[in-house]
C-alpha positions as CSV (number, residue, x, y, z in Angstrom):
1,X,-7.0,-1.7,11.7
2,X,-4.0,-3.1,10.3
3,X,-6.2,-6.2,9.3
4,X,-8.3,-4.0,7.3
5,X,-5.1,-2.2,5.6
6,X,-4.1,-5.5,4.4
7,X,-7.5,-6.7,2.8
8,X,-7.7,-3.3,1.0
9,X,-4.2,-3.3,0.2
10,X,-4.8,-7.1,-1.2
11,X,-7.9,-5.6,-3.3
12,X,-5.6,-3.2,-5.3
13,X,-2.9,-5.0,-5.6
14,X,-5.2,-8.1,-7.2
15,X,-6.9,-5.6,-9.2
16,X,-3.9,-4.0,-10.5
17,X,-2.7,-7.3,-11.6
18,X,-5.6,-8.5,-13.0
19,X,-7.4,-5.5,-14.7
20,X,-4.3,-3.6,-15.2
21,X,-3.4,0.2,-15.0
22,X,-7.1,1.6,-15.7
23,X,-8.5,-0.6,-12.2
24,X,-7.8,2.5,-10.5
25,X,-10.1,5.1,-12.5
26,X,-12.7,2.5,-12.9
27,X,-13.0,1.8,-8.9
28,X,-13.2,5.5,-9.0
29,X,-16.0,5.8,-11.5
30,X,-18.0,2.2,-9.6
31,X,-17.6,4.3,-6.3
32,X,-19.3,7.5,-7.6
33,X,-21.9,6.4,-9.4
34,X,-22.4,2.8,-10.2
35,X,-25.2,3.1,-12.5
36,X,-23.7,5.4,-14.6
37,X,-20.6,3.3,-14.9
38,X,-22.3,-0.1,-16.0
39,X,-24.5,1.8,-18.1
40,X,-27.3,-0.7,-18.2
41,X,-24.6,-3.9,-18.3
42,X,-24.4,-5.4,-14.3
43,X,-21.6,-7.6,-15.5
44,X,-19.3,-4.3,-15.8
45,X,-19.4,-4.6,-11.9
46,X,-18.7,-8.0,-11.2
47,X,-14.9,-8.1,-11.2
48,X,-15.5,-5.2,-8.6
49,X,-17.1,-7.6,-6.2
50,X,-15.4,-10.7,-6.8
51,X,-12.7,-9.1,-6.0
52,X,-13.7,-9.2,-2.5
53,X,-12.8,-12.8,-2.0
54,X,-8.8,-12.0,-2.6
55,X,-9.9,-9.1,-0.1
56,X,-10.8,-10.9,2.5
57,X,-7.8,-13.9,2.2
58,X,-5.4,-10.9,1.9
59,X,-7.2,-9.9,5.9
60,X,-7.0,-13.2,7.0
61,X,-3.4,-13.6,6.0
62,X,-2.3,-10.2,7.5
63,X,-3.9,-11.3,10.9
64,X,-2.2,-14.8,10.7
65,X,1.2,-12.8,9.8
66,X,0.0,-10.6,13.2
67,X,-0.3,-13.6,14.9
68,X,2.8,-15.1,14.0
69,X,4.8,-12.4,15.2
70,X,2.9,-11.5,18.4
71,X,3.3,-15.2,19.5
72,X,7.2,-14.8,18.6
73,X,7.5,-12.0,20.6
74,X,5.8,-13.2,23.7
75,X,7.9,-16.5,23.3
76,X,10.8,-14.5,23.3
77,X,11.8,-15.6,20.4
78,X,14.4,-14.4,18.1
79,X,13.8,-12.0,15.2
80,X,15.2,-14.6,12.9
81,X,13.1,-17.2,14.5
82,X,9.6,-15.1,13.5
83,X,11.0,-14.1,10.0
84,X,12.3,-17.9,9.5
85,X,8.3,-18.8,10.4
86,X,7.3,-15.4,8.2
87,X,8.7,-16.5,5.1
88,X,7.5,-20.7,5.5
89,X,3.6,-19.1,5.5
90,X,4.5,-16.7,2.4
91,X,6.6,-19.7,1.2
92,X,3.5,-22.1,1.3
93,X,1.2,-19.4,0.1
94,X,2.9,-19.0,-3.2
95,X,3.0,-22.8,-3.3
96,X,-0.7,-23.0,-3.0
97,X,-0.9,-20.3,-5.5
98,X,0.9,-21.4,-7.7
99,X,-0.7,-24.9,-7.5
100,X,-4.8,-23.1,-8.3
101,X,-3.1,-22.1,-11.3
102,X,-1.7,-24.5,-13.1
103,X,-4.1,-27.5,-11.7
104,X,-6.8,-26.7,-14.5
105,X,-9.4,-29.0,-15.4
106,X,-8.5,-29.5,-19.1
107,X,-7.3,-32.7,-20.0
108,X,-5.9,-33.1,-22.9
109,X,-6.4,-36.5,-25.1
């Protein structure tokens, strides 16, 4: 459950940032009646469903943050111990990030 909290909370939060205040009456709108809310244009609904790739990275990184802590706490280890290894994965995360954004393919001559 709380793997499927964090992919939905990932697909707000990306299409906040992205599409910008509006995201949330538009999902609205998609959700009731798609057809009526592309109005004849199918590319009015892609950013709905590309959207679901951050989704599903934001699931896979709330069960490898699940992970990280169950295995600390089984270990025995300390609670600075699992936050020390919490923050390295949201550390190289934002790294990686960070990295797909500026690593364009324009060259410039």
């Amino acid at each position: 459950m709380a793997i499927a909290a964090g992919g939905v909370l990932t697909y707000l939060c990306v299409g906040i940032l992205l599409i910008g205040s509006r995201f949330t009456e538009d999902l609205k709108s998609v959700i009731e009646d798609p057809a009526a809310f592309s109005a004849g244009d199918p590319e009015l609904l892609a950013p709905f469903f590309l959207l679901l790739i951050p989704a599903v990275m934001g699931g896979f990184g709330t069960r490898e943050l699940l992970r990280i802590v169950m295995r600390g706490r089984e270990s025995g280890d300390s609670m600075k111990v699992i936050a020390t290894a919490i923050g390295g994965l949201l550390l190289s995360v934002l790294v990686y990030v960070v990295l797909a954004l500026f690593s364009g393919g324009v060259t410039r001559r």
